[in-house]
N, C-alpha and C positions, 0 to 999 in steps of 0.2 A: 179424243180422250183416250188416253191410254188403261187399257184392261188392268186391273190389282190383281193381281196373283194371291192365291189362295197363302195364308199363312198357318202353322211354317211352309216351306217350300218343299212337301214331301213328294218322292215321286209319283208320277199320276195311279200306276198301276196299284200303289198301297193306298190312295185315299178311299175311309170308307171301311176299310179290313178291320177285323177286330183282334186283338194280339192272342195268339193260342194260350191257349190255359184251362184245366177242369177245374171247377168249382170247390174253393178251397172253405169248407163250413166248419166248425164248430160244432159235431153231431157225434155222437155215442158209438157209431158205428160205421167206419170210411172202410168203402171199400171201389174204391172210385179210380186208383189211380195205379194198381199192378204193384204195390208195396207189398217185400215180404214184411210177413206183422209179427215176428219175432224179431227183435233186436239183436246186436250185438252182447254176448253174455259180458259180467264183469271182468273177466280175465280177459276178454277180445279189447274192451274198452281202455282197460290200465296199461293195456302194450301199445292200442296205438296213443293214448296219448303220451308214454312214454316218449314213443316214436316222432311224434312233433315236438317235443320238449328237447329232442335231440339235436335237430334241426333248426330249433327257435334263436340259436343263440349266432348263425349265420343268413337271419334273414336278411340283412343290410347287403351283401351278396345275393346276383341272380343264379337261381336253381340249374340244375345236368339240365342242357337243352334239348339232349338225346335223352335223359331218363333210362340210364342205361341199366342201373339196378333194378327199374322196373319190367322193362322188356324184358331183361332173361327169365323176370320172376313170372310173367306172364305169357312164356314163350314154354316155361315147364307145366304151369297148371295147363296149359291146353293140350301139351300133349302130341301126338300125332306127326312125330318130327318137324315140328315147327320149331326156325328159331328165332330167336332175336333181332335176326335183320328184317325178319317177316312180322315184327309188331310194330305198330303203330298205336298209339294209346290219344285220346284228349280229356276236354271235359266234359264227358256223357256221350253216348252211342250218337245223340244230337249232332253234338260238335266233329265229330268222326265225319258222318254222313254228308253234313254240311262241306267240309275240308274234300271230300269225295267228288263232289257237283262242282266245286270251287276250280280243284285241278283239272278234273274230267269233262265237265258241263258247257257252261256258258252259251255265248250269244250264238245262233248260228247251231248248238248242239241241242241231241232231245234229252230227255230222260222217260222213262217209262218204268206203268206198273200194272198190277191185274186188281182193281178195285169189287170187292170191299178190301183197302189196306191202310197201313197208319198214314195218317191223317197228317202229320207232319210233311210226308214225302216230297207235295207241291209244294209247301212253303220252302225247303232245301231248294227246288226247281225255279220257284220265282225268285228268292233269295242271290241265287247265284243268274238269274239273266237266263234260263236254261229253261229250253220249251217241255212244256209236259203233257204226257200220252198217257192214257189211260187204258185198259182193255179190262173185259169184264172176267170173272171164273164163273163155275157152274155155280146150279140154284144151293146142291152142298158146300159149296166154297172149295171143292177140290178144282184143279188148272185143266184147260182141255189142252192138251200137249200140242196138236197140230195148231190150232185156232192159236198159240201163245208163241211156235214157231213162225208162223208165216205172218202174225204183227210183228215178229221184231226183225224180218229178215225186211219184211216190207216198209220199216221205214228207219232203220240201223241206228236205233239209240246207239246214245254214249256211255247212256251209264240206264243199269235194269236194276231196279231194286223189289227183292223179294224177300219178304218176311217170313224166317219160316222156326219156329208156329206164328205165323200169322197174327199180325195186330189188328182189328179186333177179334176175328173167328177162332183164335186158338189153330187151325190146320195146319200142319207143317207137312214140309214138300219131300216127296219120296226123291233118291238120290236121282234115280234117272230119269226127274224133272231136272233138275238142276244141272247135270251133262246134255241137256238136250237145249236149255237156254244158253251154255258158255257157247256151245257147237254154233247155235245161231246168231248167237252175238258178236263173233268175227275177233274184231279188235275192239267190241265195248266191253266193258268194265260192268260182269254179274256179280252185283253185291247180294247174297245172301246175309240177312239180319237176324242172328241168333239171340236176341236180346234175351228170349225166353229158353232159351236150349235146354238148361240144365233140368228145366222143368218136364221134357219128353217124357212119352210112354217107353218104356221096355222095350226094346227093339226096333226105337226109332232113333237112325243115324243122324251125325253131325257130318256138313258139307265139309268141315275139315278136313276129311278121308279122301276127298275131290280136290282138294289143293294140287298135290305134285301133278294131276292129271290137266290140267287148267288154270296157262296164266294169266287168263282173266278174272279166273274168281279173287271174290276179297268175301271172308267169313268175318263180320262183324258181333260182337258180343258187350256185353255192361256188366259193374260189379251191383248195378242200381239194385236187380230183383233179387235173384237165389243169395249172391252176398250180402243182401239186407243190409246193402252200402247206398241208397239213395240219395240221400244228403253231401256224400260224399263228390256225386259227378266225377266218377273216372268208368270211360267207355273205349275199347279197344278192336283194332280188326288184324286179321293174318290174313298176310297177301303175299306174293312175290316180293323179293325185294327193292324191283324194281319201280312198280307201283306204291310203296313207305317212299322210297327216295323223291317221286313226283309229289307226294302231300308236303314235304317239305318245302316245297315253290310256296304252296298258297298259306302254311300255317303261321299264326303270328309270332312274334320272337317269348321265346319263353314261355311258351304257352301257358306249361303243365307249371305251378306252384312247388316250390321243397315242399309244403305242407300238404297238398292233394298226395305227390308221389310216396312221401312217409307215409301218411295213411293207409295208401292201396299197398304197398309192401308189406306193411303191420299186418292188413286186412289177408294178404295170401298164404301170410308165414302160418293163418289159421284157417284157410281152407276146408279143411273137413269140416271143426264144428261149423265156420259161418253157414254151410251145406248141409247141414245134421236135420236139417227142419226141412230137407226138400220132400224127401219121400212123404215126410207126414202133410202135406202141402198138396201132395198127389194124389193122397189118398182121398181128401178132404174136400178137391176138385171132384174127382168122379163119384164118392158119394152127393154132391151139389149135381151133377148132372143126371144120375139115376132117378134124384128127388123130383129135378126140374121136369121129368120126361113122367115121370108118377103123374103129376100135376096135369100132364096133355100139352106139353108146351112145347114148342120144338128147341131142338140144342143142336148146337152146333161140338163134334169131336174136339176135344180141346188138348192141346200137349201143351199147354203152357200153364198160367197162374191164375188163369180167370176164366172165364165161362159167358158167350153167348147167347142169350136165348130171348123167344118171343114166341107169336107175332102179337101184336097190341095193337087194335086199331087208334089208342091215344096211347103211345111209349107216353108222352110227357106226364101224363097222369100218371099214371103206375110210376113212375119216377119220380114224382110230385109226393103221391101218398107212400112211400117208402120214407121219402124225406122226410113226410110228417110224423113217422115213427120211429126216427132215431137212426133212419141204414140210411146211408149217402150210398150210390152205384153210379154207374157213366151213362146216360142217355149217347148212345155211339154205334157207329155200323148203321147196315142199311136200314129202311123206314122199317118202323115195329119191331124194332129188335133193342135189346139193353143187355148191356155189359157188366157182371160182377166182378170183383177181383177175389179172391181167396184168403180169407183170413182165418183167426184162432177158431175153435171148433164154436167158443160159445157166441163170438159173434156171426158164424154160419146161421147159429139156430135161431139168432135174432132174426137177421133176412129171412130166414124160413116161415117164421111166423109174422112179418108183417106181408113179406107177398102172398101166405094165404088171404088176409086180411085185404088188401088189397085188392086180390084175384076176386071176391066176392060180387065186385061191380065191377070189374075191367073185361070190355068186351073183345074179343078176339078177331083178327081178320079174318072175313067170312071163309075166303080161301085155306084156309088151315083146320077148320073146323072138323075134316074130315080125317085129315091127316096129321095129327098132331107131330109126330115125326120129323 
């Protein structure tokens, strides 16, 4: 008798997987998913939907498959003698990364990272057929530079991906971590992911500045956070030119939408203000982390949008009883640790006051007891 194969016929390696996604609720206060929580003002909104309305009347035509108005537009907001031939844009930092694994990756290739890091990474690695390495950072989520050189010499990924701030820790990577991974990566492909960049502390550099010096590096970035464009989905990376030209092997024909690239051009012609709200975002972060260390909790340095912190011997409780008072957060990162994201001052003070509430009965791991820190 012949064996019935499993219906549908999905590959073996995905039966069983459950599709990525944070919990999408209906609660008073989300702060779950790294969204800045100022919107686009009225004048940002009436130019870009101008800007689609512009466009709307040749959609029966396919869109610039180069996106050329957008590349220069996003080859000036970055800055740092970048230009146009050195951008590559899709839809979402996602799609970027994926198109990365896609050209670089596959059967027969690794990819690697330093965990705890986003969560997506493997699924770009399995997605594209592309083996995946893991290596750990220290107990503060800073990289031990030798121990992160001699795994990547030791087993010559294709493609290293570093998050820097860091998804979920907030930590971002001093420059001369980042010349010490291209040095060892030979001819793999060091993806720094800036997704959080704009967010930095004061005097913490962008790998940008390491472009001319390494043409391995690809600096990747999104308009999703500081742009308060997430619905939007337009995520871009600067890299050599050589490496734009390779993503075009694997990208689909016409990727980007007239209507995505109108948006994100509307969205840069306002650059400042869509940014206007980062400082106070920054502020509003490390008053969240001073609160959270008051409390005896530990935190993690954060230069990004959201904040770290634990240990909990039941995270899901403390996530469960936040939920039941109105703040949605990320259960994410290592065991006992939970993730906020940063939002308006007065939903801060919500979270502040049900995690006390919370904190009343949530026990702590006995190991941190000592060392809230």
């Amino acid at each position: 008798m012949t064996a019935t194969r499993p219906w549908p016929p999905l590959r073996d390696e995905l039966r069983g997987i459950e599709p990525y996604g944070a919990p999408q609720l209906d609660v008073p206060v989300q702060l779950n998913v790294n969204e800045n929580p100022y919107g686009p003002s009225p004048r940002v909104v009436a130019d870009i939907a101008a800007a689609v309305t512009a466009v709307a009347g040749d959609l029966n035509r396919y869109p610039d498959r180069e996106f050329t108005e957008l590349r220069q537009g996003l080859a000036t907001y970055l800055g740092h003698g970048v230009t146009p031939e050195q951008v590559w844009a899709a839809n979402g930092s996602n799609e970027v990364m994926l198109q990365l694994l896609q050209a670089f990756g596959g059967p027969g290739r690794c990819a690697l990272s330093f965990a705890p890091t986003y969560s997506m990474y493997p699924e770009y690695a399995r997605d594209s057929v592309t083996d995946w390495l893991v290596g750990r950072r220290e107990e503060d989520f800073s990289l031990d530079l030798d121990a992160a050189r001699d795994l990547i010499v030791e087993h010559s990924p294709a493609v290293v991906l570093m998050p820097s701030p860091n998804n979920p820790t907030g930590t971002a990577l001093p420059p001369e971590a980042v010349a010490v991974l291209c040095e060892a990566a030979g001819d793999g492909i060091v993806v720094v992911d800036e997704a959080y960049g704009e967010f930095r502390r004061a005097g913490t550099p962008s790998a940008l500045e390491l472009l001319p010096e390494h043409r391995n590096l690809v600096v990747s970035r999104t308009m999703s956070k500081a742009f308060a464009l997430a619905g939007a989905r337009l995520g871009y990376l600067a890299a050599a030119p050589e490496i734009c030209d390779a993503i075009r092997v694997v990208r689909l024909p016409y990727h980007l939408s007239a209507v995505t690239q109108a948006v994100a051009v509307a969205a840069l012609r306002h650059a400042p203000e869509l940014l206007g709200r980062v400082d106070e975002l920054r502020g509003e972060r490390d008053r969240c982390v001073a609160w959270l260390r008051e409390q005896g909790l530990r935190v993690a340095d954060s230069d990004a949008n959201f904040v770290l912190f634990g240990r909990f011997a039941d995270r899901h409780a403390v996530w469960q009883g936040l939920l039941d008072r109105g703040v949605l957060i990320r259960e994410t990162g290592p065991d006992g640790w939970l993730r906020v994201s940063v939002g308006m001052p007065a939903e801060m003070a919500a979270f502040r006051r049900a995690l006390t509430e919370v904190m009343e009965n949530a026990p702590r791991h006995a190991d941190d007891e000592e060392d809230p820190r």
